[in-house]
N, C-alpha and C positions, 0 to 999 in steps of 0.2 A: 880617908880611911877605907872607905869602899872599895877603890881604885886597886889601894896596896892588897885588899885580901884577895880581891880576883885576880889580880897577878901571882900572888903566890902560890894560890891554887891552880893556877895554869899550869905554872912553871915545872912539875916535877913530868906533866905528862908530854909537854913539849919535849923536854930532855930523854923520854921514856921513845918517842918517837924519830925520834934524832937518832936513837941508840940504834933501832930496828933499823933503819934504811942505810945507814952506816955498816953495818951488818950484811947486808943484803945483798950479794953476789950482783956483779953488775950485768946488765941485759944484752944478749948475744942476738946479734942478729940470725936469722933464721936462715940455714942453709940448706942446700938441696936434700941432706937427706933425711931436713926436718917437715919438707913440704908433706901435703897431703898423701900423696902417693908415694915418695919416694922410698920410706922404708918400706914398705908391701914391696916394692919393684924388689931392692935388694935383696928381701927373705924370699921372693921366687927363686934365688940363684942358692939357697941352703941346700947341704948336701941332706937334709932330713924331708923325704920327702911327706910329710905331716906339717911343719911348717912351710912349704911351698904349699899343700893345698889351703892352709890356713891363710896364708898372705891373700891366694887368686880370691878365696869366699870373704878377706875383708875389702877388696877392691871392687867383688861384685854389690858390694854393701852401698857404696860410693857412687854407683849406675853411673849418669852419666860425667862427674864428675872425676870419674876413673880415666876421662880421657888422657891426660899427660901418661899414663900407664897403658896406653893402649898397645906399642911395640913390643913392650915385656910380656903382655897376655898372649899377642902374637905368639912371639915366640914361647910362651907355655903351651901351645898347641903339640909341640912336639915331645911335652916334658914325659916319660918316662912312666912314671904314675899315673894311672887312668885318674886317680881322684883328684888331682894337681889340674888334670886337661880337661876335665868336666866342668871344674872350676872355673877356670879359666873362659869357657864356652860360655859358662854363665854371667862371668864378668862382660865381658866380649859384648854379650847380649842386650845384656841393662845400660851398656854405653849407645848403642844404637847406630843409627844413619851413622853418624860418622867415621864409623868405622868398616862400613861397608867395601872400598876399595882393600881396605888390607886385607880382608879374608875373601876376595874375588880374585887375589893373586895366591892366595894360597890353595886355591885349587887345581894350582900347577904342580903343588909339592910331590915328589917322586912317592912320599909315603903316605898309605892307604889309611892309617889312623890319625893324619894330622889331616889330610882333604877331610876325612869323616867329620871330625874335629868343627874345620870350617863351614859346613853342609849344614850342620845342627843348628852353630850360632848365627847364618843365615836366615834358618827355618826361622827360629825364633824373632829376630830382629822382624819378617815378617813382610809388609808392602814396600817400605824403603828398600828392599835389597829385591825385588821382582827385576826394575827394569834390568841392570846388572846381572843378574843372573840370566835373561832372555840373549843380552847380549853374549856373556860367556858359552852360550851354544855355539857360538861359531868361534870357540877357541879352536889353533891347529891341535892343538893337545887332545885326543883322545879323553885321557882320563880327569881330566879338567870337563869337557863337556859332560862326560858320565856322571862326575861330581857337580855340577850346576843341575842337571836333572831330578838325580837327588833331591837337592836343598828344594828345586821347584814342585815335585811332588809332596812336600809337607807343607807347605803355603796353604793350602785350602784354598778358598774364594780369589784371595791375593794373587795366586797362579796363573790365573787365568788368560792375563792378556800373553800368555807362554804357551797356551794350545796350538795356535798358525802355527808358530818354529816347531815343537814338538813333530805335529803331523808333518811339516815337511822332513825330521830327520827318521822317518817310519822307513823313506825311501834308501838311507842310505847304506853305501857297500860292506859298514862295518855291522856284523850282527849284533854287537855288544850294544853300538847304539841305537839300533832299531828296537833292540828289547827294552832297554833304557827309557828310550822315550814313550812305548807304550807301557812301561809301568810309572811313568811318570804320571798319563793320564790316569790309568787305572787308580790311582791314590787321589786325583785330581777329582774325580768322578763326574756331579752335578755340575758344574764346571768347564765342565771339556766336552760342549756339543758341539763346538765346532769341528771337532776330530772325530767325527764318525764315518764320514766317508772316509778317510784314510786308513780309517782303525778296520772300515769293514774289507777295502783292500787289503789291509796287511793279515786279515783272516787266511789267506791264500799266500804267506808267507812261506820259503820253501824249509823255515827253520821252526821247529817245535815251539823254542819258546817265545820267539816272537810272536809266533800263533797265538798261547797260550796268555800272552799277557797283552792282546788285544781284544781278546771276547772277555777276560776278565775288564779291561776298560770300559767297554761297551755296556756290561753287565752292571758296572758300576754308573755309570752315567743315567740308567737307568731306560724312562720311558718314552724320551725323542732318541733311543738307539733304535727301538723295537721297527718301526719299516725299515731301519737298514739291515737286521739284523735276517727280517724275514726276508726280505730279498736275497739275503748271501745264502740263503736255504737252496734256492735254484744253483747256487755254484759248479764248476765243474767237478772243482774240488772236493772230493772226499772229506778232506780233514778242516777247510772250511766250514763245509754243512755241522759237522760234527761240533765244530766252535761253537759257530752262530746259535747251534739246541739247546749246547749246556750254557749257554749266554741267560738263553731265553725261558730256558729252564727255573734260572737263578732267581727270576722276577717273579715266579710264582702262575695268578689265575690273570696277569697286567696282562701279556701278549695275547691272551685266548683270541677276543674279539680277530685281530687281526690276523689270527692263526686260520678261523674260520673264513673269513674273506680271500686269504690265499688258497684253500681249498676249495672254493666256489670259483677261483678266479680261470674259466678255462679259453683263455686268451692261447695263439699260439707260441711253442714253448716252454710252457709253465707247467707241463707234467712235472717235472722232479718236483719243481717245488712246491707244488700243491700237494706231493705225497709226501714231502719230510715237514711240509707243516702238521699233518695229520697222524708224525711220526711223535713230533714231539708234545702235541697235543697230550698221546698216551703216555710222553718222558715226566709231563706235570701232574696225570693222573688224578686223583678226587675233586684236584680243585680244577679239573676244565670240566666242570658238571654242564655249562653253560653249553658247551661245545655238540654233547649230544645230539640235536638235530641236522649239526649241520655235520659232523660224522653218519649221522643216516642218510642224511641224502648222499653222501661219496661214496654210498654201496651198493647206487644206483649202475645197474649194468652199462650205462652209456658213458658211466666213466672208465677213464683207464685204467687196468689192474694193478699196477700199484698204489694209485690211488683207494682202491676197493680193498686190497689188503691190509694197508695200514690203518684204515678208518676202522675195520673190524677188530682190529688187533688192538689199537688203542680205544674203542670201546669197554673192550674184557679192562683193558687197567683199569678206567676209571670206577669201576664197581657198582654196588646197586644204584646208582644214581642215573646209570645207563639202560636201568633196564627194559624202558620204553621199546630199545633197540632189539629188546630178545624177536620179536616176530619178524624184522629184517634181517639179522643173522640168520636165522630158521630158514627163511625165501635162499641165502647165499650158500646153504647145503643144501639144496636139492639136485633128485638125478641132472637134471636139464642145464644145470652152469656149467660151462665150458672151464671154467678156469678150476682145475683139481687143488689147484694151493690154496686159494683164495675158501673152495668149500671147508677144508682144515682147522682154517685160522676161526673162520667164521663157528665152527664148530665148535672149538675150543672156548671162543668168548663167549658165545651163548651157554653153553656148560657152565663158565665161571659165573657170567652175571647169576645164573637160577642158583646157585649152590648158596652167592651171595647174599641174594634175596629171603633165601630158605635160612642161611644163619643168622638172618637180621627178623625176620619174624620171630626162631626159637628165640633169641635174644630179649625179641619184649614178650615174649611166652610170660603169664607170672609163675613165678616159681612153685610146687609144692611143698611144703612144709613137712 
């Protein structure tokens, strides 16, 4: 009797169950454009370009697993919509290394917004795409190396083993990539001390902006630029010296010490550049407070007048801090100095430092009520 009532009571739900799989649409194998990626790849090809950026940001979701899609993100590099090709960039990204070779060939692409494209998702993927990019320096392509420079100035630290190449393409005959690769260092900064000697050559570059964005590299590298930067002071060059000041400018009260050392240093030859150290001394003003002495002793008559001049001159900038120096400016206007320019300059500082002094006492004067 037991036996029959548990049977019974089976019986309605086995049947119940029997009904449902009976029922139940039979099982489809999975086809391609059920795989993980594959619908994303096809809505990349929608003419709505809100679903193409939707597909590349569910593909970037997927990181590395986006690889089977990695062709279609490719080619979304060129898709039309900036917010499709962002996407895409990002997808690109989060897949990684392995897709480094695809976007090291698309720095050949004739268009400026899909290289860009590839530069970015480089930058981002990070030390696996350094070696590859040091390599594509020596693409024939122009704008292929222009765009590997790129992606290599936003590496940060990763960059680095890319400084040798860089400095050597400082020398070459296109200007586009000699500026190229000194803003490459320049973004590179702490990074790229191996390119100071090159960078301080390319100071004396016959083209503005490669000048310009080699003292901005130097400036950025910081404080193993600063002896190269003060030696490009002696330059023949005009627009050199001009770099290397506002380089050295950029650092602040860091170069002082060795600014004062080149002014002391009266080795033969080194008139210029003991006097545009003393030049830019005054360029840093309050904070080469430090400097003071040794701008006194450079208005010592047995040095050369330029040197006498500019120590006076940039005295006056740096303001009451210099004012130790008012009784040496005083000595450099008397009847007796041969040099009339030099009594002027000196004139003039000493004026300013007492005016300075004199508003810096009213200053703590207490006020009356």
């Amino acid at each position: 009797m037991h036996r029959t009532a548990w049977s019974r009571s089976w019986a309605p739900t086995a049947m119940a169950l029997a009904a449902i799989v009976l029922a139940a649409p039979p099982a489809r194998a999975q086809g391609p454009a059920e795989s993980p990626t594959a619908r994303h790849e096809l809505a990349l090809k929608n003419p709505d370009p809100r679903t193409r950026e939707r597909a590349a940001r569910a593909l970037a979701k997927l990181g590395p697993k986006a690889l089977p899609a990695a062709d279609a993100l490719v080619l979304a590099l060129k898709d039309p919509d900036r917010g499709t090709r962002y996407a895409a960039v990002d997808a690109l990204a989060r897949i990684g290394e392995p897709v480094v070779g695809r976007l090291i060939a698309v720095l050949k692409d004739p268009d400026a917004d899909t290289r860009y494209a590839a530069t970015k998702a480089l930058s981002d993927i990070g030390a696996p795409a350094a070696g590859p990019l040091v390599a594509a320096l020596a693409a024939p392509e122009e704008t292929a190396r222009l765009a590997a420079m790129g992606a290599i100035g936003r590496l940060g630290a990763a960059g680095a083993p890319a400084v040798g190449e860089l400095a050597k393409l400082l020398t070459d005959p296109s200007e586009p990539v000699r500026a190229g690769a000194a803003d490459a260092m320049a973004q590179l900064g702490p990074v790229a001390p191996a390119g100071i000697a090159a960078l301080v050559t390319a100071l004396e570059d016959p083209q503005g902006h490669v000048r310009n964005n080699a003292g901005e590299a130097l400036a950025a590298i910081g404080d193993a630029a600063i002896p190269g930067l003060v030696g490009a002071l002696g330059s023949a060059s005009g627009l050199a010296r001009k770099r290397a000041a506002d380089a050295l400018v950029a650092q602040g009260e860091k170069p002082v010490p060795a600014l004062v050392a080149a002014m002391a240093n009266a080795a033969p030859n080194m008139d210029t550049r003991r006097a545009y150290a003393a030049v830019v001394v005054g360029m840093i003003g309050a904070k080469a407070a430090g400097a003071v002495p040794g701008l006194t002793a450079a208005l010592a008559r047995t040095n050369p007048s330029e040197l006498r001049r500019a120590a006076a001159r940039a005295l006056g900038q740096i303001g009451t801090a210099a004012a130790s120096a008012i009784p040496a400016l005083d000595e450099c206007t008397l009847a007796d100095e041969d040099d009339l320019e030099l009594r002027g300059i000196a004139y003039e500082a000493a004026t300013t430092l007492r005016e300075a002094v004199e508003q810096a006492r009213r200053d703590k004067a207490p006020k009356d009520k």
